[in-house]
C-alpha positions as CSV (number, residue, x, y, z in Angstrom):
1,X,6.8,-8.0,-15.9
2,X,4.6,-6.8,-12.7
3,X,7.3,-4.6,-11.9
4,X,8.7,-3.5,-15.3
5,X,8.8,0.7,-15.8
6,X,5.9,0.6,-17.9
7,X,3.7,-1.0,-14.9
8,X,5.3,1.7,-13.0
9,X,4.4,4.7,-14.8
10,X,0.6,3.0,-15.8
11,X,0.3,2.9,-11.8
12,X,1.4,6.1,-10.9
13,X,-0.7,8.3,-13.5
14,X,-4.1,6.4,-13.0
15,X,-2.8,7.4,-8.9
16,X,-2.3,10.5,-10.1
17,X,-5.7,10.9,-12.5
18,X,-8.4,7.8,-11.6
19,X,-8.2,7.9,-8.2
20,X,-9.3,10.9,-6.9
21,X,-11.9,10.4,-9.2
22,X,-12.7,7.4,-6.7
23,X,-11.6,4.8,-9.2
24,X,-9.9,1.8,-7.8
25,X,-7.1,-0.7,-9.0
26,X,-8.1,-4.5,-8.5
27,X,-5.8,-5.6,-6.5
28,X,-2.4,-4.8,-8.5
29,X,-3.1,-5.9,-11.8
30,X,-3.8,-3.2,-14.9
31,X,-7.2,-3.3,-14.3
32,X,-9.2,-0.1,-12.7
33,X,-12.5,-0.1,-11.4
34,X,-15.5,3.1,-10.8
35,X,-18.1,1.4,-9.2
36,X,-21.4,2.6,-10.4
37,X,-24.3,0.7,-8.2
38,X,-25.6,-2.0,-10.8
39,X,-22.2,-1.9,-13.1
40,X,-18.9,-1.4,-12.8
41,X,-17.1,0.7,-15.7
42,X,-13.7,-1.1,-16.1
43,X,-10.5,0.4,-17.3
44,X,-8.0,-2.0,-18.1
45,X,-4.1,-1.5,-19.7
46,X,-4.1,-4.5,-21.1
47,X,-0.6,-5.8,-22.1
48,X,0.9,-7.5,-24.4
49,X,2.9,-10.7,-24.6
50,X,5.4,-9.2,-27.2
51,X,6.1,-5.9,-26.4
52,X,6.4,-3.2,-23.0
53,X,3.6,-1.1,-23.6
54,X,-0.1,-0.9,-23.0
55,X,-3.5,-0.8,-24.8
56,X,-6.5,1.0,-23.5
57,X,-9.5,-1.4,-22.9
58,X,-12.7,0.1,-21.2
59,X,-16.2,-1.1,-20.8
60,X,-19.1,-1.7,-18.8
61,X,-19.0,-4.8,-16.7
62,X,-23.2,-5.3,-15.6
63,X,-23.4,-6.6,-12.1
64,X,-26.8,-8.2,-13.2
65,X,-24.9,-10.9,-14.7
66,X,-23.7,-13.3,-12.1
67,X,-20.0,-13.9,-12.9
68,X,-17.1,-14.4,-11.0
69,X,-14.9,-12.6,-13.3
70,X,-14.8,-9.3,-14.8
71,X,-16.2,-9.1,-18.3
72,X,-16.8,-6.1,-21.2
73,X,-20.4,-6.9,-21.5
74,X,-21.0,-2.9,-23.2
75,X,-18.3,-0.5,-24.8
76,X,-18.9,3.1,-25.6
77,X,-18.3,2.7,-29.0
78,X,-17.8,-0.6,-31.3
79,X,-15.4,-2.4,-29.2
80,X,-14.1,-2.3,-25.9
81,X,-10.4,-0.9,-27.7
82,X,-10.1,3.0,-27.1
83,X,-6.6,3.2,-27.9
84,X,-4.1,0.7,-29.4
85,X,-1.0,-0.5,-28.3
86,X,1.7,1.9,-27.2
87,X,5.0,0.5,-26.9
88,X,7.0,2.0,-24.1
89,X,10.9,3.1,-25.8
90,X,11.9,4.9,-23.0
91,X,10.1,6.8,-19.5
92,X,9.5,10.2,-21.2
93,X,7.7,8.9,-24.3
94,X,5.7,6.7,-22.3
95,X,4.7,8.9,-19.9
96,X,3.8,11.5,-22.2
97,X,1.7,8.7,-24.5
98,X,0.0,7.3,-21.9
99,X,-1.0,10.3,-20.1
100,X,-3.5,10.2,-22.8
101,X,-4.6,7.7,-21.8
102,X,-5.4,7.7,-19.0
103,X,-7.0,11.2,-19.4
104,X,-9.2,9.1,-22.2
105,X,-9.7,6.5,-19.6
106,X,-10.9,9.7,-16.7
107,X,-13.4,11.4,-19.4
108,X,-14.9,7.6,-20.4
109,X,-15.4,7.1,-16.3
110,X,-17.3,10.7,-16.2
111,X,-19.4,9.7,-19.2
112,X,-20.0,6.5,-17.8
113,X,-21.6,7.8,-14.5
114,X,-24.4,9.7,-16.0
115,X,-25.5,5.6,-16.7
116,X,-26.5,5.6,-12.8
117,X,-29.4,7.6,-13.9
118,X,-31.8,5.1,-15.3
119,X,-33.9,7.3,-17.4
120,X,-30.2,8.3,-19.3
121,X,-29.0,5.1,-19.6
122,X,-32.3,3.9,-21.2
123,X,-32.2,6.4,-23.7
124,X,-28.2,6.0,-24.3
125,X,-28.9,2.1,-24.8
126,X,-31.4,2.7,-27.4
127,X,-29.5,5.2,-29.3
128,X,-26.3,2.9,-29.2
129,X,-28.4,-0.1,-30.4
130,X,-29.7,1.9,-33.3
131,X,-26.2,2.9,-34.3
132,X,-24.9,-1.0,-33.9
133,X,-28.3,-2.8,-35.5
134,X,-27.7,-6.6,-34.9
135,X,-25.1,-6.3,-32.1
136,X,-25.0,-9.6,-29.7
137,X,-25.5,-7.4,-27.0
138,X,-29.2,-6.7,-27.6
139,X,-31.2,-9.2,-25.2
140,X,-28.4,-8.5,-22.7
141,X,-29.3,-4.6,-22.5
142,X,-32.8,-5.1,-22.3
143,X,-32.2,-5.9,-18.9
144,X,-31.9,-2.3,-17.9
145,X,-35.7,-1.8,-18.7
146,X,-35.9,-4.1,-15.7
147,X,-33.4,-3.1,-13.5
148,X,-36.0,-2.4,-10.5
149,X,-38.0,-5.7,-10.9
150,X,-37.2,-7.9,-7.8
151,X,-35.1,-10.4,-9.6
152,X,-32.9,-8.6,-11.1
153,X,-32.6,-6.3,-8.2
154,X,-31.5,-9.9,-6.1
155,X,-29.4,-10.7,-8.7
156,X,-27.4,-7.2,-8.9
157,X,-27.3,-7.8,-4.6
158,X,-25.8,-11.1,-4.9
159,X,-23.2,-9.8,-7.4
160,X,-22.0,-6.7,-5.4
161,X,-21.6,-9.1,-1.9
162,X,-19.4,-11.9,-3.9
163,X,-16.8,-9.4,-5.2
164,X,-17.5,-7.0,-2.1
165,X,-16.1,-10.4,-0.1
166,X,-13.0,-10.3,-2.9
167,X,-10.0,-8.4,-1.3
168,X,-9.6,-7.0,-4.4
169,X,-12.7,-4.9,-4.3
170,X,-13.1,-3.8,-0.6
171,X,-12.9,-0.4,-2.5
172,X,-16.6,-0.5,-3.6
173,X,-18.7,2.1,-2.7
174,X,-21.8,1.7,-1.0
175,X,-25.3,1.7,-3.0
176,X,-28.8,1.3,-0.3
177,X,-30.9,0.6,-3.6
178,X,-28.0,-2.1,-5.3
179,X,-26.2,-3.7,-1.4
180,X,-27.2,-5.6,1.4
């Protein structure tokens, strides 16, 4: 399925859209990554096991959380879903549909940045946990009060140099306040 004409056309427009926005694919799966100092944003075009198409998935992943996997700890919305399944019926109708998304997934990267600013992503955080009251996510994103306090700081270090060491990721950028 790696190499299906779906994959193909997913590839070639985030080449074409996410990458010059300095967006990265994780090695060659579906998954795209901006790196953001103390999160990633992550894009993924998720398959599915019935049908050749794509959904749009797209989240943060917070680098404060020592995992060795990628995770959608905090969506923009509800839920990490931006757009449901498209099924590919032929190259044209594909391309056009998922052009879309892909644009989707460029504009939710550019929103996403203005997160680096810590005084912008404390006030989006408490706007978003008004909105979803009771959300699982709460004692999670009150880390980002703390995001300068040595600890988490260490922790966000630690993070960056285990998937910095991942071949996957030699993308990253480079962050003097969040690398080693």
């Amino acid at each position: 399925m790696a190499n299906d004409a779906s994959t193909q056309i997913i590839k070639q427009l985030c080449k074409d859209i996410l990458l010059p926005l300095g967006v990265f694919q994780k090695g060659t799966s579906r998954i795209y990554i901006d790196d953001n100092g103390y999160f990633f944003t992550v894009l993924e075009f998720q398959p599915s096991a019935y049908a050749k198409g794509t959904y749009l998935n797209v989240a943060l992943h917070f680098l404060w959380n020592e995992r060795v996997y990628i995770s959608f700890d905090f969506p923009f919305g509800a839920d990490i879903r931006v757009k449901n399944f498209v099924e590919y019926q032929n190259d044209e109708q594909f391309t056009r549909e998922v052009t879309k998304y892909v644009q989707e997934a460029a504009k939710q990267v550019m929103f996403y940045r203005k997160l680096q600013d810590m005084e912008t992503a404390k006030s989006y955080v408490k706007k978003w946990l008004r909105k979803y009251k009771g959300n699982s996510r709460i004692d999670e994103l009150n880390t980002i009060n703390h995001l300068h306090d040595e600890e988490v700081l260490q922790r966000i270090k630690q993070t960056r140099t285990f998937w910095r060491s991942k071949p996957s990721m030699k993308k990253m950028k480079n962050y003097d306040t969040f690398d080693v």
